[in-house]
N, CA, C and O atoms as a GROMACS GRO file, in nm:
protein
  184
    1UNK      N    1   4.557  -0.056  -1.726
    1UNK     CA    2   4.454   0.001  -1.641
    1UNK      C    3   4.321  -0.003  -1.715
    1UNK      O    4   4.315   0.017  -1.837
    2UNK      N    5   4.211  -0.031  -1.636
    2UNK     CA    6   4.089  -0.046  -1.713
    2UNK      C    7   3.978   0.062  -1.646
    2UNK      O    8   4.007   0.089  -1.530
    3UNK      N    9   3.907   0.101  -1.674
    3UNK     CA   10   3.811   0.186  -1.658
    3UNK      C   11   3.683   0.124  -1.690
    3UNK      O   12   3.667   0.084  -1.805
    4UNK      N   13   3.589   0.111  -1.604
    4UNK     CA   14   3.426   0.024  -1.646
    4UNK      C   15   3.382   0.133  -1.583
    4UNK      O   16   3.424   0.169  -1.473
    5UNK      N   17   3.276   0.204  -1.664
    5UNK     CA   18   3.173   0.306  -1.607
    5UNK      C   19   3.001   0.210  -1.672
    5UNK      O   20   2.980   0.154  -1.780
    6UNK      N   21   2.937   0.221  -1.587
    6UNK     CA   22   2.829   0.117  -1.615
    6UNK      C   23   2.706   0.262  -1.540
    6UNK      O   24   2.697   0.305  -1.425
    7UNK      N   25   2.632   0.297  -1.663
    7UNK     CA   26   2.520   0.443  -1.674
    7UNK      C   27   2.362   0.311  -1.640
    7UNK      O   28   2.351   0.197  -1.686
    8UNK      N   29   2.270   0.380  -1.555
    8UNK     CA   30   2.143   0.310  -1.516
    8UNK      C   31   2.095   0.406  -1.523
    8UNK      O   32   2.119   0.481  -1.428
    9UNK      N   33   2.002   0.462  -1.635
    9UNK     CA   34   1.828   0.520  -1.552
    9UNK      C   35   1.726   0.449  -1.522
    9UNK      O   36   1.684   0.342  -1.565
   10UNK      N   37   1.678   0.542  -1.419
   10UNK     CA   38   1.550   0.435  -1.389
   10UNK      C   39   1.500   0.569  -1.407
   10UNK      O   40   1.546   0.682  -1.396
   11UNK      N   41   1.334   0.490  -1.452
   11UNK     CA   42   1.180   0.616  -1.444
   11UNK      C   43   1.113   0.580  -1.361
   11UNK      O   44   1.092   0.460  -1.348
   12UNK      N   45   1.050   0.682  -1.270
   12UNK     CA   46   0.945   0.618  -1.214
   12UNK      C   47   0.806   0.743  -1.229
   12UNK      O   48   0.800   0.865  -1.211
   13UNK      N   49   0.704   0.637  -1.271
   13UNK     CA   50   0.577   0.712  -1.330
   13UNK      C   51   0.479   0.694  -1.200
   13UNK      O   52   0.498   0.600  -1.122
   14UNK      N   53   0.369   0.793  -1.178
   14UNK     CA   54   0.282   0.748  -1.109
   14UNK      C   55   0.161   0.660  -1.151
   14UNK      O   56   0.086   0.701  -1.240
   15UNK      N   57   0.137   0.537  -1.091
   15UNK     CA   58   0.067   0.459  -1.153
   15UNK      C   59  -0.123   0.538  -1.174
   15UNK      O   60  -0.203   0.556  -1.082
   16UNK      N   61  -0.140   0.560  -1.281
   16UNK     CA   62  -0.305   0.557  -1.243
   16UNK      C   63  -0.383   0.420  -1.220
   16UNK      O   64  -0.366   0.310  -1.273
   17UNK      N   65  -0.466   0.460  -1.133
   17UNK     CA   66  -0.565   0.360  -1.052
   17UNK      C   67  -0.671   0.357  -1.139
   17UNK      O   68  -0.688   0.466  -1.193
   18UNK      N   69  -0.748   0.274  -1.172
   18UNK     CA   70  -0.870   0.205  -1.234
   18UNK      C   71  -1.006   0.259  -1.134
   18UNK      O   72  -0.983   0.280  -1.015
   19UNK      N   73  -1.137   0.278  -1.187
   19UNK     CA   74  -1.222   0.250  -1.070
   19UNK      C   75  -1.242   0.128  -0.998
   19UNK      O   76  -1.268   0.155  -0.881
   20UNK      N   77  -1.242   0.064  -1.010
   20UNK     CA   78  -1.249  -0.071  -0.982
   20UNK      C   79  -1.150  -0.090  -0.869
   20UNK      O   80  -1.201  -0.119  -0.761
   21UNK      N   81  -1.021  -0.078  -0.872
   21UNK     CA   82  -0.946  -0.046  -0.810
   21UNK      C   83  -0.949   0.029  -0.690
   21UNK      O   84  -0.930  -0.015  -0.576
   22UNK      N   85  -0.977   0.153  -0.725
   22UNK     CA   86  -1.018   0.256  -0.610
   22UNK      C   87  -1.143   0.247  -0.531
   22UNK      O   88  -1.184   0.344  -0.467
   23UNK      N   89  -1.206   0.128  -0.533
   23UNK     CA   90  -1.356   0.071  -0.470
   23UNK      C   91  -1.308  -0.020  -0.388
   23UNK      O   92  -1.329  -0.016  -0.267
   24UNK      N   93  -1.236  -0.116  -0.448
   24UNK     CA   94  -1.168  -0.237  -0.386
   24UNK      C   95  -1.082  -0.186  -0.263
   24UNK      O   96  -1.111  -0.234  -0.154
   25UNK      N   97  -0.963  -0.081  -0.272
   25UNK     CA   98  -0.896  -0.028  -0.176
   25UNK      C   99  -0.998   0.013  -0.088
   25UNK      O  100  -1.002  -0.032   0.027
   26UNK      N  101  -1.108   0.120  -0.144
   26UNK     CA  102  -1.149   0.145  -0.036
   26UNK      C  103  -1.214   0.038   0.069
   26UNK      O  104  -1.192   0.051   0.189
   27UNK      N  105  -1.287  -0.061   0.023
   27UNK     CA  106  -1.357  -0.200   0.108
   27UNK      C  107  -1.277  -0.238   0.197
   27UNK      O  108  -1.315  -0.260   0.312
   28UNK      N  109  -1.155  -0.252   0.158
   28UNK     CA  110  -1.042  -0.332   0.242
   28UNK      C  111  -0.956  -0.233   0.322
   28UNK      O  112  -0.859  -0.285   0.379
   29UNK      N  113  -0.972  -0.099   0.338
   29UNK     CA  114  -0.953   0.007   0.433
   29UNK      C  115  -1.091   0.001   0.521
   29UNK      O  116  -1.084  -0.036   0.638
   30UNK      N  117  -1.157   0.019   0.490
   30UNK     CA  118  -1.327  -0.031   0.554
   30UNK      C  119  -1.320  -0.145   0.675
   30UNK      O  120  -1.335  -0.131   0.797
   31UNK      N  121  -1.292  -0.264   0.592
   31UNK     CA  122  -1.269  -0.369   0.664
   31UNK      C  123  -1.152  -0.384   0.755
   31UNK      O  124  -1.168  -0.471   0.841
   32UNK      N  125  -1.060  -0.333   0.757
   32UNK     CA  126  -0.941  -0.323   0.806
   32UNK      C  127  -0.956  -0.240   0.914
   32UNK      O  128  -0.907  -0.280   1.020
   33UNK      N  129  -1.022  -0.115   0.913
   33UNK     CA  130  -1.082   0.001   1.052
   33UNK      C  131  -1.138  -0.085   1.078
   33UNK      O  132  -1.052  -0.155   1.132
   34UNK      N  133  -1.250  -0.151   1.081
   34UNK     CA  134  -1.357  -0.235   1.182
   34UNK      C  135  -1.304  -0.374   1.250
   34UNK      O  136  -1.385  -0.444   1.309
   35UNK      N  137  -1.168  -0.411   1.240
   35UNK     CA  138  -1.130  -0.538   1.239
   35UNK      C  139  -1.030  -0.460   1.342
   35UNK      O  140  -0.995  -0.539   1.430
   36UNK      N  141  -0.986  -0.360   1.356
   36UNK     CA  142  -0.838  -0.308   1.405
   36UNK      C  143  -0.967  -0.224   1.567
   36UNK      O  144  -0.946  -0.252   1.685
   37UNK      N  145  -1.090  -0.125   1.519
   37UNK     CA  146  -1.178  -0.136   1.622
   37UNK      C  147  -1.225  -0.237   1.731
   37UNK      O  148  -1.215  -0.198   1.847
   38UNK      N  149  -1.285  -0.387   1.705
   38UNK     CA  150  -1.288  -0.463   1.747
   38UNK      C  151  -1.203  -0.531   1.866
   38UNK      O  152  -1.231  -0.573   1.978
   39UNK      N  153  -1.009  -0.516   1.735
   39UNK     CA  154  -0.937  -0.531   1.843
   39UNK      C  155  -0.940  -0.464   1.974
   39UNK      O  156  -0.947  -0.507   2.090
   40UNK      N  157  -0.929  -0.308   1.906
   40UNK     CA  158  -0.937  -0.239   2.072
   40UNK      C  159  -1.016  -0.268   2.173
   40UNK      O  160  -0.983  -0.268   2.291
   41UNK      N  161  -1.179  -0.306   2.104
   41UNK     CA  162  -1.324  -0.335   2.212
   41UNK      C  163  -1.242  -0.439   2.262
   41UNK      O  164  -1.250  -0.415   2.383
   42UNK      N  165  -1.169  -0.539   2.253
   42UNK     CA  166  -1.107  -0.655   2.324
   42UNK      C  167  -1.017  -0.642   2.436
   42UNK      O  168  -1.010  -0.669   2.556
   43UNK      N  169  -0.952  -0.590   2.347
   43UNK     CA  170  -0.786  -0.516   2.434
   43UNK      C  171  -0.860  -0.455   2.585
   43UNK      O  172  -0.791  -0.474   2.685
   44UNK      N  173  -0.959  -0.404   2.601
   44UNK     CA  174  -1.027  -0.300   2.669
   44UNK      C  175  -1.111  -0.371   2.745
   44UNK      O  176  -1.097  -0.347   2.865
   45UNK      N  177  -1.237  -0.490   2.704
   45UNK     CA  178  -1.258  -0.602   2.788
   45UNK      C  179  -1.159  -0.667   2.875
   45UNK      O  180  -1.189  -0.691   2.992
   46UNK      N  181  -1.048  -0.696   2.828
   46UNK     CA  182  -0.995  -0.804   2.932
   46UNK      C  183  -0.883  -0.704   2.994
   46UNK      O  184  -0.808  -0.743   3.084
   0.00000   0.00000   0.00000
């Protein structure tokens, strides 16, 4: 009879964000509301 016990931790850290980073996200949340707006002005034209 054999017995295999096989142990895993995992860590999980919260990443810190850069400024650079947190400028960039925000642009592309920016751009992403005005692109997802638009859609609606469309949706709503036709």
């Amino acid at each position: 009879m054999t017995l295999n016990i096989f142990f895993l931790t995992i860590t999980i850290t919260k990443r810190k964000i850069s400024l650079e980073e947190a400028v960039q996200r925000e642009l592309v949340e920016k751009l992403y509301e005005e692109h997802k707006d638009r859609q609606m002005s469309m949706q709503r034209f036709m």
